[in-house]
C-alpha positions in Angstrom: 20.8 19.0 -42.7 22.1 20.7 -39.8 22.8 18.9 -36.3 24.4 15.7 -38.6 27.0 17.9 -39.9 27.4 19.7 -36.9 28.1 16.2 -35.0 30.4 15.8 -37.7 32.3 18.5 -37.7 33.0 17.7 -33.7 34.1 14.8 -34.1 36.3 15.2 -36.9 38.3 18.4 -35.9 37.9 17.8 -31.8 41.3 17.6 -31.7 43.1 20.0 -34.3 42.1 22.7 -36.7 44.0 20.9 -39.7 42.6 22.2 -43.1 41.3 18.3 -45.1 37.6 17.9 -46.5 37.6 21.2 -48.3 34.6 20.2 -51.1 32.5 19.0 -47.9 33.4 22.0 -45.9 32.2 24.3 -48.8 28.6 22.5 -48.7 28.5 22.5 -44.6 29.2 26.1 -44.2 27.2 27.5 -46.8 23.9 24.6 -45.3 24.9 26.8 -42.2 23.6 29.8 -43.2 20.3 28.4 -44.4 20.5 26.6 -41.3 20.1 30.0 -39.3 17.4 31.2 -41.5 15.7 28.6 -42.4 15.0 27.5 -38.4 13.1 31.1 -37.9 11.4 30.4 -40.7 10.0 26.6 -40.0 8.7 28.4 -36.8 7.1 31.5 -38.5 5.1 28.8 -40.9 4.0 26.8 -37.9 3.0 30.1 -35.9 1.2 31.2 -39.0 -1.1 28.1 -39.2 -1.8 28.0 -36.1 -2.8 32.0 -36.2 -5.1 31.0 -38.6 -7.0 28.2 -37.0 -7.1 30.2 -34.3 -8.6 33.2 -36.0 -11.2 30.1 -36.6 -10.5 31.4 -40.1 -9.5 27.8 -41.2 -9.5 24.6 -39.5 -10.3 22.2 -42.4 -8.5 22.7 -45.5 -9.6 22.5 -49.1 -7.4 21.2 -51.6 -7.0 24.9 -53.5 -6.5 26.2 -49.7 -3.8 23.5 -48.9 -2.1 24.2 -52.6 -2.0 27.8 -51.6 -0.6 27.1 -47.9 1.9 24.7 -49.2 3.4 27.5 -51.8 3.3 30.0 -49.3 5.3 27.8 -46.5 7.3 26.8 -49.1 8.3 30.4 -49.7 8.6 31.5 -46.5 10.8 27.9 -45.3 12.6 27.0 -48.6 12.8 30.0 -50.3 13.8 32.4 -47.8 16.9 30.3 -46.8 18.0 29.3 -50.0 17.9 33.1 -51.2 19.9 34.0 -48.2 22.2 31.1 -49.2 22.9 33.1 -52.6 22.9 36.3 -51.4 25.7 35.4 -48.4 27.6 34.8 -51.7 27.9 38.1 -52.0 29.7 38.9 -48.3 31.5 35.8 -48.2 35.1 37.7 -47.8 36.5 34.1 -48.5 35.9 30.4 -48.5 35.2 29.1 -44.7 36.9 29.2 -41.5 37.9 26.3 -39.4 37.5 26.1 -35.8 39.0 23.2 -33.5 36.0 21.5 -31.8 33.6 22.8 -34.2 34.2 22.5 -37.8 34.1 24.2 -40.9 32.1 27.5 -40.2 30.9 30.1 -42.4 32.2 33.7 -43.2 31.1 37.1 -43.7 32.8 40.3 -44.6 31.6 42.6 -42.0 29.6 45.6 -43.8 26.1 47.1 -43.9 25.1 44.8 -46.7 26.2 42.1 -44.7 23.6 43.1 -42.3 20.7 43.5 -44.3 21.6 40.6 -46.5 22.4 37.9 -44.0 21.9 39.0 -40.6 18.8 40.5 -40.0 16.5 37.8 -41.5 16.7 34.8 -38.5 15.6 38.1 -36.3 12.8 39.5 -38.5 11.5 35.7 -39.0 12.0 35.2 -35.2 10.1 38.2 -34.3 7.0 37.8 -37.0 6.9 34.3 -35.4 6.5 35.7 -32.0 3.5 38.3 -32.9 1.9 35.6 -35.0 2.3 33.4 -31.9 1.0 35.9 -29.6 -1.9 36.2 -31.5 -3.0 32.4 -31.5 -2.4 32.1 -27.8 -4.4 35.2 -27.1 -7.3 33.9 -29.5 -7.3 30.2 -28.3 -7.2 31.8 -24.4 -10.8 33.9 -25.6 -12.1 31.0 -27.9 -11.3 28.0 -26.3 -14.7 26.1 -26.2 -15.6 27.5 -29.6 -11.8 26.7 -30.7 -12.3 23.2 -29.8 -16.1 22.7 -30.9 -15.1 24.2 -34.2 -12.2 21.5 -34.2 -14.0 18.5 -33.7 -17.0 19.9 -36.4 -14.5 20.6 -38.9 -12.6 16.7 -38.5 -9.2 18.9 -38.7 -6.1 16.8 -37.9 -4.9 19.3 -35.3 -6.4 18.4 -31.7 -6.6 20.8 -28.9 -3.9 18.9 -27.1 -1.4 19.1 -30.4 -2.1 22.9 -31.0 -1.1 23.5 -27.5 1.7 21.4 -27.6 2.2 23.1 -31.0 1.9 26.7 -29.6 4.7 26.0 -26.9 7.3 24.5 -28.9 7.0 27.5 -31.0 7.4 29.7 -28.0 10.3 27.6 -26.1 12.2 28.1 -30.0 11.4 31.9 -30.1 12.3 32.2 -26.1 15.3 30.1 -26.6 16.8 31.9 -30.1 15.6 35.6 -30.6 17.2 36.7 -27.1 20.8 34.9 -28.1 20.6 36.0 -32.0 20.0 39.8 -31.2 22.3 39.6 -28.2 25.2 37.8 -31.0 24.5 40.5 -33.4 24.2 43.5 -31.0 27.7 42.6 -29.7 28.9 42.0 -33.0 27.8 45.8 -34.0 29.3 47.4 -30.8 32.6 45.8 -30.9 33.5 45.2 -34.7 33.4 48.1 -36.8 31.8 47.9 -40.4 34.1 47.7 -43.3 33.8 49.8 -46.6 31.7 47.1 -48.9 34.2 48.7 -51.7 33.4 46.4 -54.8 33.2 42.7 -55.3 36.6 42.0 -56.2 37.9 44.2 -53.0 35.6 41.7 -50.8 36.7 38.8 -52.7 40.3 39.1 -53.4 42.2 35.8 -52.3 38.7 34.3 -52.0 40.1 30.7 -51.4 42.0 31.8 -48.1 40.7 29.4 -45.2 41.8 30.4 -41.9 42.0 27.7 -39.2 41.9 28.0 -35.4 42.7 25.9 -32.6 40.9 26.4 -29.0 43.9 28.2 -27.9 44.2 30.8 -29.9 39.9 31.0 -30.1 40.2 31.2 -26.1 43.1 33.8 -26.5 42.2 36.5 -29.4 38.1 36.1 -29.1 36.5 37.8 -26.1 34.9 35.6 -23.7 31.4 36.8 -24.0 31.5 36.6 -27.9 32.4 33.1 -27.4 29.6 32.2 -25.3 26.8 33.6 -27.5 28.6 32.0 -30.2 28.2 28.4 -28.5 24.9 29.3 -27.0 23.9 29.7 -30.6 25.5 26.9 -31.9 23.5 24.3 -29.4 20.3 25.9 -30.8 20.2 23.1 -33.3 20.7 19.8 -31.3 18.1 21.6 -28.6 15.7 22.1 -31.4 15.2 18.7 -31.9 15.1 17.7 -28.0 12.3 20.0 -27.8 10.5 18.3 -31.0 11.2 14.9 -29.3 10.0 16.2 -25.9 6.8 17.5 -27.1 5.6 14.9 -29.9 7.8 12.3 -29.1 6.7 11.3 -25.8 3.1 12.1 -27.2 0.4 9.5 -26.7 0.2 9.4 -30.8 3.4 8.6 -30.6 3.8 5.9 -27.6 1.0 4.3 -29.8 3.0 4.6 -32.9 5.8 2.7 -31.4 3.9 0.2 -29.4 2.5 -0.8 -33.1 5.6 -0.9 -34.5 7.8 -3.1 -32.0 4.5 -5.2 -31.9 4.6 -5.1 -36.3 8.1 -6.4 -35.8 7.7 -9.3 -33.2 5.0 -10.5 -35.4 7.6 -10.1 -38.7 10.2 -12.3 -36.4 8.0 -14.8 -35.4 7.2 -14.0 -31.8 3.6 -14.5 -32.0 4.2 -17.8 -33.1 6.8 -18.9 -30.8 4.3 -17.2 -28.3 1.2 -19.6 -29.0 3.2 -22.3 -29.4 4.6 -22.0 -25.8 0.8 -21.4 -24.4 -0.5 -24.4 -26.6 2.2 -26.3 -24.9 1.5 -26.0 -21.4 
């Protein structure tokens, strides 16, 4: 939903900030701002499960408990970003910005409400993820045998080895993301001052206005520092999913997973046969 249309956006403006695709860069910026929410948010319902197993509170899951979890993650990592989605609608000063080298971005009329409708929520999710992950890695630390005793009793589909690997990709996120996002937004505060949130047609007046940038003129009217946060945050994305890839991917589940599968597919192309054929040949 994100790093594809990020790729994208690269490769279609890399060289030029020429206004074209205006439908598609309607969807991509608005996906953006879930996008920042709705990252936070995947990690704050990981973080809480694994609080909870930890707590030894639950392990194994009954179907009314799973229902339950599944609305309440849902909530949290649907709901959450798509209400933000809406309520950006509000702040959106006018239809999208585009940036040579980087696409069609989203915009935000710079007021209070902007902060407390948009801003703040990747930081509050970031930072409930962190005391929620805090508090499994302090109660796995003082329950560990009985953590993984209580593991194996209960048949739970979590191993020790997978809520560990679990527990740091949720830290490596929260390390990676909550220092940037309130370093982005602090800056943001001190330099730009807030505008007067006057009415909606003040904010909204020439709505369909879409202002395009080339490197240049990003390199010569944005200060340098703002710049950097801004691509330091834009790389969380693609570095989200090396760090899924690095900590499942390379997992011995998953080395298994794709030894089965290239072996489904030799069999499907005939490679077995070919195979005996050759051995009941010599």
């Amino acid at each position: 939903v994100t790093v594809v249309p990020l790729a994208l956006n690269s490769a279609i403006w890399y060289s030029q900030a020429d206004l074209k695709a205006p439908v598609y860069c309607d969807i991509v910026a608005k996906l953006r701002v879930g996008g920042d929410v709705g990252v936070p948010a995947a990690i704050l319902c990981i973080t809480r499960q694994l609080e909870a197993i930890a707590a030894a509170r639950q392990a194994h899951f009954s179907a009314k408990d799973r229902r339950r979890r599944c609305l309440v993650d849902l909530a949290i990592g649907l709901g959450i970003p798509v209400l933000v989605m809406i309520l950006h609608t509000i702040v959106q000063g006018h239809r999208y910005d585009i940036y040579q080298r980087v696409g069609c971005v989203s915009t935000m009329y710079w007021s209070l409400p902007t902060i407390f409708l948009v801003v703040i929520w990747p930081i509050v999710l970031l930072l409930a993820a962190a005391v929620y992950a805090g508090l499994a890695t302090r109660l796995f630390i003082v329950r560990r045998r009985q953590f993984a005793k209580m593991l194996e009793s209960s048949k739970s589909a979590i191993s020790t080895s997978r809520f560990i690997r679990l527990i740091a990709l949720s830290a490596l996120q929260i390390a990676y993301s909550l220092p940037i996002t309130i370093a982005l937004q602090t800056y943001n505060l001190v330099k730009l001052p807030l505008e007067p949130y006057i009415s909606w047609s003040n904010v909204h007046y020439g709505f369909n206005y879409v202002g395009t940038y080339t490197l240049d003129e990003l390199q010569l009217y944005s200060p340098r520092v703002s710049l950097q946060l801004v691509e330091l945050s834009y790389w969380s994305y693609p570095l989200s999913c090396a760090f899924f890839f690095l900590f499942f991917g390379l997992g011995e589940e998953s080395i298994t997973a794709y030894r089965d599968g290239i072996t489904l597919v030799g069999q499907r192309l005939g490679f077995r046969r070919r195979a005996s054929s050759a051995t009941g040949g010599g």
